[in-house]
C-alpha positions in Angstrom: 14.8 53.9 40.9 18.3 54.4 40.6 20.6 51.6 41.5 23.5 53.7 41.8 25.3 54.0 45.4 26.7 56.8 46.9 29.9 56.3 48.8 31.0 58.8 51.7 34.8 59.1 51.3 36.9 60.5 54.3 37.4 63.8 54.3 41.0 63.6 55.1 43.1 60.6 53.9 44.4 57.6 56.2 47.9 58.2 57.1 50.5 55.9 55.7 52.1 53.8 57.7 55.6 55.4 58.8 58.7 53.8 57.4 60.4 52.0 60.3 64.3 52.4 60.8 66.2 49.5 59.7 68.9 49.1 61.9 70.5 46.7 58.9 70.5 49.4 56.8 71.9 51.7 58.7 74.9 49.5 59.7 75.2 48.6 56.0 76.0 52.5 55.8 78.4 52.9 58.3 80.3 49.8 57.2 80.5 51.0 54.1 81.6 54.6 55.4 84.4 53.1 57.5 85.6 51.3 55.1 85.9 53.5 52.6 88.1 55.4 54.7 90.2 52.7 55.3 90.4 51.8 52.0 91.8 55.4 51.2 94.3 55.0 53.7 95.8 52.4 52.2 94.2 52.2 48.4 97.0 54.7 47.6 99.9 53.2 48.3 100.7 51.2 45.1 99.3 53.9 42.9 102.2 56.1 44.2 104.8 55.6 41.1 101.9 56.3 38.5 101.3 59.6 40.3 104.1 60.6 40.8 105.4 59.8 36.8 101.6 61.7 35.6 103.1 65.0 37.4 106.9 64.3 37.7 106.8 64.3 41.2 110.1 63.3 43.4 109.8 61.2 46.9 108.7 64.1 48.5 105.8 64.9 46.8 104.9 60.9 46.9 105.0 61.5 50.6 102.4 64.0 50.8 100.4 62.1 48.5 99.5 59.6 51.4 99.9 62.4 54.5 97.8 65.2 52.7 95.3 62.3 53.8 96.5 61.2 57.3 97.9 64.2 59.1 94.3 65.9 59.0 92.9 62.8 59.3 94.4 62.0 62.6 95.0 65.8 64.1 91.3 66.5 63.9 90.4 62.3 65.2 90.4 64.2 68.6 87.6 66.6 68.3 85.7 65.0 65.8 83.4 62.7 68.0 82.2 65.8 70.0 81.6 67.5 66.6 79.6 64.5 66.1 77.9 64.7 69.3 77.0 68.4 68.5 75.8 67.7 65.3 74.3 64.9 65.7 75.9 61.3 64.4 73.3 61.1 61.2 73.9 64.6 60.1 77.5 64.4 61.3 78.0 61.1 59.0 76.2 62.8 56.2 78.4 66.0 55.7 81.3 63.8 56.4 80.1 61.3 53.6 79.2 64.2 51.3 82.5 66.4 51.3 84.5 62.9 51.3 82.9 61.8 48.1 83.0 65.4 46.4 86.8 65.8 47.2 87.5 62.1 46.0 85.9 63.4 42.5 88.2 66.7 43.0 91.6 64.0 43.4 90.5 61.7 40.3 90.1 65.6 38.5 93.2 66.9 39.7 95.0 68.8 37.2 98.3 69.0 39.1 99.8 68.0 42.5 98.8 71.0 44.8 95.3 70.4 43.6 95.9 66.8 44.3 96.9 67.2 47.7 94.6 70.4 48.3 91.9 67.5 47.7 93.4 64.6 49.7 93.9 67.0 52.7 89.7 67.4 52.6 89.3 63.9 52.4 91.2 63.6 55.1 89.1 66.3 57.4 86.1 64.4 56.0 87.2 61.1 57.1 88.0 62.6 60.8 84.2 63.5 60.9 82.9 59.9 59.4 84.8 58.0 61.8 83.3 59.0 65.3 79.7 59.3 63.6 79.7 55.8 62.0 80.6 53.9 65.3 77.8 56.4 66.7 75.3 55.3 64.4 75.7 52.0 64.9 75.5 52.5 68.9 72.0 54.2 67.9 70.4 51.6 65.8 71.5 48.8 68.0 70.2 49.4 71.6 70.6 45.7 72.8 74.5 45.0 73.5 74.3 41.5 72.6 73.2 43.1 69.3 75.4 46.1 69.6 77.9 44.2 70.2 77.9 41.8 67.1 76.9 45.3 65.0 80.5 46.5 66.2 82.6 43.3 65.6 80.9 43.6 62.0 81.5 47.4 61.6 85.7 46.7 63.1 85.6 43.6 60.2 84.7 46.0 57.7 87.5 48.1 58.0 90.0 45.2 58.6 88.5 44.3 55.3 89.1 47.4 53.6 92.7 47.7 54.8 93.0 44.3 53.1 91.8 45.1 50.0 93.3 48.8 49.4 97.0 47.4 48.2 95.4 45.0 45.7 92.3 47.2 44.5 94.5 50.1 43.9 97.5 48.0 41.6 93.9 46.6 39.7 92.4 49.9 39.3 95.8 51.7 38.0 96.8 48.9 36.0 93.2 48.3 34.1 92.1 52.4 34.2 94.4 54.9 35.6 95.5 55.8 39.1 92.7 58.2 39.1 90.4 55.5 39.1 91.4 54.5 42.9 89.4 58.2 43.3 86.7 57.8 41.2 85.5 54.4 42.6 84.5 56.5 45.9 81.8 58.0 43.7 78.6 55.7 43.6 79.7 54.3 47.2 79.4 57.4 48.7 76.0 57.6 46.8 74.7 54.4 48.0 75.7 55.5 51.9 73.5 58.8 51.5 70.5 56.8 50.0 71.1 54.5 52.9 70.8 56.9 55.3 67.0 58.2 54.6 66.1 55.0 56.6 68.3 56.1 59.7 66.8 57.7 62.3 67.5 61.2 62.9 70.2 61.9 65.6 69.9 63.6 68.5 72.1 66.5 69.4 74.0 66.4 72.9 76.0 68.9 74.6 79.9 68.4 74.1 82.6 70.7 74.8 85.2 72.2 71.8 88.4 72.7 72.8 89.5 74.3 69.7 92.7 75.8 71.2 94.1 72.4 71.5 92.8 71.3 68.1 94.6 74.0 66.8 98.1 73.7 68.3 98.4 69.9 67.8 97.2 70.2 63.9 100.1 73.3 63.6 102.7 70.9 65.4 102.0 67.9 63.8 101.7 69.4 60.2 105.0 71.3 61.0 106.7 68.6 62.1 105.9 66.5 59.3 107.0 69.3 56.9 110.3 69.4 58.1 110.8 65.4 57.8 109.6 65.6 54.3 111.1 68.8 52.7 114.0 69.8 54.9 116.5 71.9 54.7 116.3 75.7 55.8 112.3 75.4 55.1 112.4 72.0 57.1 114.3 73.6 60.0 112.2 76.8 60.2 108.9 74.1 60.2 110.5 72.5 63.0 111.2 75.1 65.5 107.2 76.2 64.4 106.6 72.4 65.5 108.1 72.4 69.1 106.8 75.7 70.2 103.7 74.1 68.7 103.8 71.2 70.7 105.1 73.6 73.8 101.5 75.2 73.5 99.5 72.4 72.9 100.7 70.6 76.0 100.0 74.2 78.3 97.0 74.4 76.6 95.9 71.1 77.4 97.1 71.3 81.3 94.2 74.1 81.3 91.7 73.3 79.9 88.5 72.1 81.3 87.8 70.0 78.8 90.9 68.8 76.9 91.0 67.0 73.9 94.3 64.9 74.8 93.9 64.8 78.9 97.2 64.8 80.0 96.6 63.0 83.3 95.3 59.8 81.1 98.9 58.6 80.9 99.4 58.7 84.2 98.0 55.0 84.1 100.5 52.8 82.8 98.4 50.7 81.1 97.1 53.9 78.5 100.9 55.1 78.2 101.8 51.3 77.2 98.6 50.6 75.1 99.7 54.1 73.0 102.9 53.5 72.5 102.3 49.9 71.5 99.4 51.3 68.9 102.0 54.1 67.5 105.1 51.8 67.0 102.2 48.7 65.2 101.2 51.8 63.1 105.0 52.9 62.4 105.9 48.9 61.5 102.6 48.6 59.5 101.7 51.3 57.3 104.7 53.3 57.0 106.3 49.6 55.9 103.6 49.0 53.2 104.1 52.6 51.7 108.4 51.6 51.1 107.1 48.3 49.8 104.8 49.3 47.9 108.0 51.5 45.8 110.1 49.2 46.1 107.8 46.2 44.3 107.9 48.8 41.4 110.8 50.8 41.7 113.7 48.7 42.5 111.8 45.2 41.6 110.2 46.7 38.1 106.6 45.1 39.1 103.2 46.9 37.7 100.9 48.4 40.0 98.9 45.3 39.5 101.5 42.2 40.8 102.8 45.2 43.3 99.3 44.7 45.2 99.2 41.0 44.8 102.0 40.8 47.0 100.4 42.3 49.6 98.1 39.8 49.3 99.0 37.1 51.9 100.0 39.3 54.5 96.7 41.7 54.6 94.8 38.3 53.9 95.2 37.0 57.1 95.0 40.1 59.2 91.1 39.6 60.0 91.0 36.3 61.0 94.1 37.0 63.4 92.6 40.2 65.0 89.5 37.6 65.6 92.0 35.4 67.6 93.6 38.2 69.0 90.5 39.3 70.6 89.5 36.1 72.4 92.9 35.7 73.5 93.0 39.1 75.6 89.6 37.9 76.7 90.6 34.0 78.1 94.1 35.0 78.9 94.4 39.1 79.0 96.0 41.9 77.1 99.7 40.8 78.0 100.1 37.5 76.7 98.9 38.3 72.8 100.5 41.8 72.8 103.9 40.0 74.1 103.8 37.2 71.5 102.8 40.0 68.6 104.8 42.6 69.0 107.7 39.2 69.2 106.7 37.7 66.2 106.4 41.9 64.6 110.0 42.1 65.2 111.5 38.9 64.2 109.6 39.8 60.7 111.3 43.0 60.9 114.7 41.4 61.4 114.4 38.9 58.8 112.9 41.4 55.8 116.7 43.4 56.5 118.1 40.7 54.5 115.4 41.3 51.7 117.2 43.0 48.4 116.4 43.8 44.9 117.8 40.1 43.7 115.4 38.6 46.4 112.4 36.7 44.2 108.9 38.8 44.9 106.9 36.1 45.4 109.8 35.4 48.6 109.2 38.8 49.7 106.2 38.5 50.3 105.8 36.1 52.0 108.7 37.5 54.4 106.1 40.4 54.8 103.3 37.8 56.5 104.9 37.5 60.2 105.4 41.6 60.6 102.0 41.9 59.4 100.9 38.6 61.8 102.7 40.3 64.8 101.0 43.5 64.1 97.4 42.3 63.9 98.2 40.2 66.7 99.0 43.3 69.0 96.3 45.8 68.2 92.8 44.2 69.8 94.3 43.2 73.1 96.5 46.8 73.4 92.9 48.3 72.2 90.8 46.5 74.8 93.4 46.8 77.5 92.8 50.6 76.9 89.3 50.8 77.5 89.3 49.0 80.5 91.7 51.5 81.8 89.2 54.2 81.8 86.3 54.8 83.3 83.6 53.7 81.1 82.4 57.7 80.3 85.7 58.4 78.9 85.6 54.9 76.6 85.3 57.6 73.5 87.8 59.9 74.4 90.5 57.6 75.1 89.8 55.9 71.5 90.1 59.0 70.3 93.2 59.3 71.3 94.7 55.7 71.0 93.3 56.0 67.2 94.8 59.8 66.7 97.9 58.4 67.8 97.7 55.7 65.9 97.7 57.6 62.7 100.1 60.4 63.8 102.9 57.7 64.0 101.7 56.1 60.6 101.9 59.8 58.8 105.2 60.6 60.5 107.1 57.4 59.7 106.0 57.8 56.0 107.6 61.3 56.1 110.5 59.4 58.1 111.3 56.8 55.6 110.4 58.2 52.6 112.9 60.7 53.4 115.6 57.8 54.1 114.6 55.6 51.3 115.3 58.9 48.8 118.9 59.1 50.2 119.4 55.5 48.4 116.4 52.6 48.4 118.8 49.7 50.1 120.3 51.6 53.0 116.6 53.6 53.7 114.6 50.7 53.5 116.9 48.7 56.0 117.0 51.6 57.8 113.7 51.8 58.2 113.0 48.0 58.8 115.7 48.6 61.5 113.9 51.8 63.4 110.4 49.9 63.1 112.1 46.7 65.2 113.6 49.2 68.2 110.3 50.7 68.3 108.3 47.6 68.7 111.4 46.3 70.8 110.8 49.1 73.2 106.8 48.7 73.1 107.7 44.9 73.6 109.7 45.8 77.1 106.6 48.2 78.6 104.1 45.8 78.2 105.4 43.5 80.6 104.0 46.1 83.0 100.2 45.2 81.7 98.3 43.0 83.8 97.4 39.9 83.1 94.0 39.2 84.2 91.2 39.2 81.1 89.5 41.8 79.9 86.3 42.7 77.9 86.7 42.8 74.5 86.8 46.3 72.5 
C-alpha cells in the first residue's frame, strides 16, 4: 500500500492581499515635495556670489538666478490647481516631482548661465504644478478634518521649515562642495517622493476649466516687466511697454472670461484687496530683503557662504513657532489684531536695519534682521485665514491661488527692484530698499484697519 498522499492544489492561486494606502506615507510625500520647493526658493540666495564668480556674472545675472525660479513659479500658481484637477493630484504631483528633480540635475550640470537659468525657469514651472497637487493629496488621504486638518498644519510646517533652513543649507553646501551642490541635493529627495507615491492612491480626474488666454497674458506681462527692472535701458524700455499692453490684455481678458484665473470681481471685497496687498508687501519685506542680505554678508561684509547663512539663522529660526501663535491669535481675537501688531513690529525692523552699514558687527545684524522677520511671520496666517473666510467656501482654492501667485509676484519683482538699486552702489540701494519695503508695509498697515475684527477659522 502506498503511504504517499495526494494533495489537490487550487487551480488558480489565492489572491494577495492588496496593499492598503498609507495616508502617512503619502503626506510624508507631499511634505517632502513642498518643501523642497521652498527650500529652492530660498536655498539660493547665499550661493549667489559663488555663481556669479564660476561664470563672471554681474548683479543682473544674480537676479535672474533667483527669478528664472519665481516668475514661472508664481505666473503659472494660477492655473496650476486646475491642471491638477485635470490630471489628477497623484499624477499631477508625479510629473511635477519628476521634471523638478531632472532640471535640478540640469542646474548642478550647467555649463554656463543661460543653461543655468534655462533650467531654473523649469524648476520653476515644475514647482507651480507640485504646489496645488501636494495640498491635494493630502486632502485625499485624509478624509476626516480633524485629521485633515492636523495633516495640513504639518504639511504648512514643512514648508515654514524649509524656508528656515534654505539660507543655512545653501552657505553649508557651497562652502563644504560647490554651489552646485544646493542642486544636486534635490536628487535622491525627489527619488524618495516617487517611491513614496506607489502607496498613494490613484487620483481621480475632475472637470476644471483652462483659461489659457489669461495664463498667457499675465506670464508675458509679468516676465516683461521684470526684464525691464533687471536689464534696462532701451531693451528694458521696449520690455516695458510689451508689459503694460500685457497687463492691458490680461485684465480684458479676465473681465470675459467665464472662467478666469484672477476673478476680477474678488477684490471687490475689501477684505481680499487688504489680505493681497498685505501678502505682496510681507513678500517684498521678506524675500527680496534676504536676497540684498544675503550679498551683502559676503560682498560688502567679506563673510563665506557658510557664516552668510548662519546669520540668517535667528531670524528664520523663529518664524515657525510665530506663525503657530499667529494662527491662534486670528482665531481668539481675529485677523486685525496680529496683522496690525506684525506688519508694526515689520516696519520698525525695517526702520532700524537703515542704520545697519558695512562697519556694523554681523553677528549685530543679525540680530537687527529678527523683528522684520517676526513682524512678517506674524502677518501672513491671519491675512491668509482672513482670506478664506472671505470667499465662499467653493472658491477656497482659487483665491489661494491667487493670494500665493501674488505673493510670489511681489517677491520676484522686488528682487529685480533692489538688485537693480543695490548695483547703483550697495549703501544707498540697500537703504533704499529697506526704505520702499517700510512704505509698503506702512501702507498695508493703514488698510487693514478696515478688516474685521471678529475670529475666524484658521487656514
Amino acid at each position: 500500500m502506498s503511504t504517499k498522499q495526494t494533495v489537490q492544489l487550487p487551480e488558480t492561486p489565492l489572491p494577495l492581499p492588496a496593499k492598503r494606502p498609507s495616508p502617512a506615507l503619502t503626506l510624508t510625500a507631499a511634505l517632502l515635495g513642498f518643501g523642497l520647493i521652498c527650500l529652492d526658493a530660498s536655498v539660493v540666495n547665499v550661493a549667489l556670489p559663488a555663481i556669479g564668480g564660476s561664470f563672471d556674472s554681474g548683479m543682473s545675472g544674480l537676479q535672474w538666478v533667483v527669478d528664472a525660479y519665481t516668475l514661472p513659479f508664481a505666473a503659472l500658481m494660477l492655473s496650476t490647481g486646475a491642471f491638477s484637477d485635470r490630471a489628477g493630484a497623484s499624477r499631477a504631483y508625479a510629473l511635477g516631482t519628476a521634471v523638478f528633480t531632472l532640471a535640478s540635475v540640469a542646474c548642478g550640470l550647467a555649463p554656463n548661465l543661460p543653461v543655468l537659468l534655462g533650467a531654473r525657469a523649469v524648476q520653476g514651472m515644475a514647482a507651480a504644478v507640485v504646489l496645488p497637487a501636494s495640498l491635494a493629496l493630502v486632502r485625499q488621504a485624509f478624509p476626516d478634518p480633524a485629521g485633515r486638518a492636523r495633516a495640513v498644519a504639518a504639511w504648512a510646517a514643512g514648508g515654514s521649515a524649509a524656508v528656515a533652513l534654505g539660507p543655512v543649507a545653501g552657505g553649508a553646501l557651497t562652502t563644504a562642495w560647490d554651489w552646485r551642490g544646493i542642486f544636486f541635493v534635490n536628487l535622491p529627495v525627489g527619488l524618495l517622493i516617487l517611491a513614496l507615491l506607489v502607496r498613494a492612491p490613484r487620483s481621480e480626474r475632475r472637470p476644471a476649466p483652462l483659461d489659457v488666454p489669461g495664463q498667457v497674458t499675465a506670464a508675458l506681462a509679468l516676465t516683461s516687466v521684470a526684464f525691464a527692472v533687471i536689464e534696462g535701458g532701451t531693451a528694458g524700455w521696449a520690455a516695458l511697454a510689451v508689459g503694460v499692453a500685457a497687463a492691458v490684455a490680461f485684465l480684458r481678458v479676465e473681465s470675459r472670461q467665464a472662467h478666469p484665473v484672477v476673478p476680477l470681481g474678488l477684490f471687490r471685497d475689501r477684505t481680499v484687496t487688504a489680505a493681497v496687498a498685505a501678502g505682496a508687501a510681507v513678500s517684498v519685506a521678506f524675500y527680496s530683503l534676504v536676497f540684498v542680505f544675503s550679498l551683502f554678508f559676503q560682498q560688502v561684509q567679506g563673510l563665506s557662504a557658510l557664516h552668510a547663512g548662519l546669520m540668517f539663522l535667528p531670524m528664520t529660526g523663529l518664524i515657525a513657532v510665530t506663525n503657530v501663535v499667529a494662527g491662534k491669535l486670528a482665531g481668539r481675537h481675529g485677523p486685525r489684531l496680529p496683522m496690525l501688531a506684525g506688519q508694526a513690529l515689520a516696519v520698525v525692523g525695517l526702520l532700524v536695519l537703515l542704520y545697519v552699514d558695512a562697519g556694523t558687527p554681523p553677528a549685530l545684524v543679525a540680530v537687527l534682521l529678527v523683528p522684520m522677520a517676526l513682524g512678517c511671520a506674524l502677518t501672513v496666517p491671519p491675512l491668509t485665514a482672513a482670506m478664506m473666510d472671505a470667499v465662499p467656501a467653493e472658491r477656497a482654492g482659487l483665491a489661494a491661488g491667487v493670494l500665493n501667485a501674488a505673493r510670489q509676484v511681489a517677491g520676484g519683482l522686488g528682487i529685480a527692484v533692489f538688485g537693480a538699486l543695490v548695483s547703483d552702489g550697495f549703501a544707498a540701494g540697500m537703504r533704499w530698499s529697506l526704505a520702499i519695503s517700510a512704505a509698503l508695509l506702512l501702507t498695508t498697515f493703514l488698510l487693514s484697519f478696515r478688516l474685521s475684527g471678529r475670529a475666524v477659522r484658521p487656514a
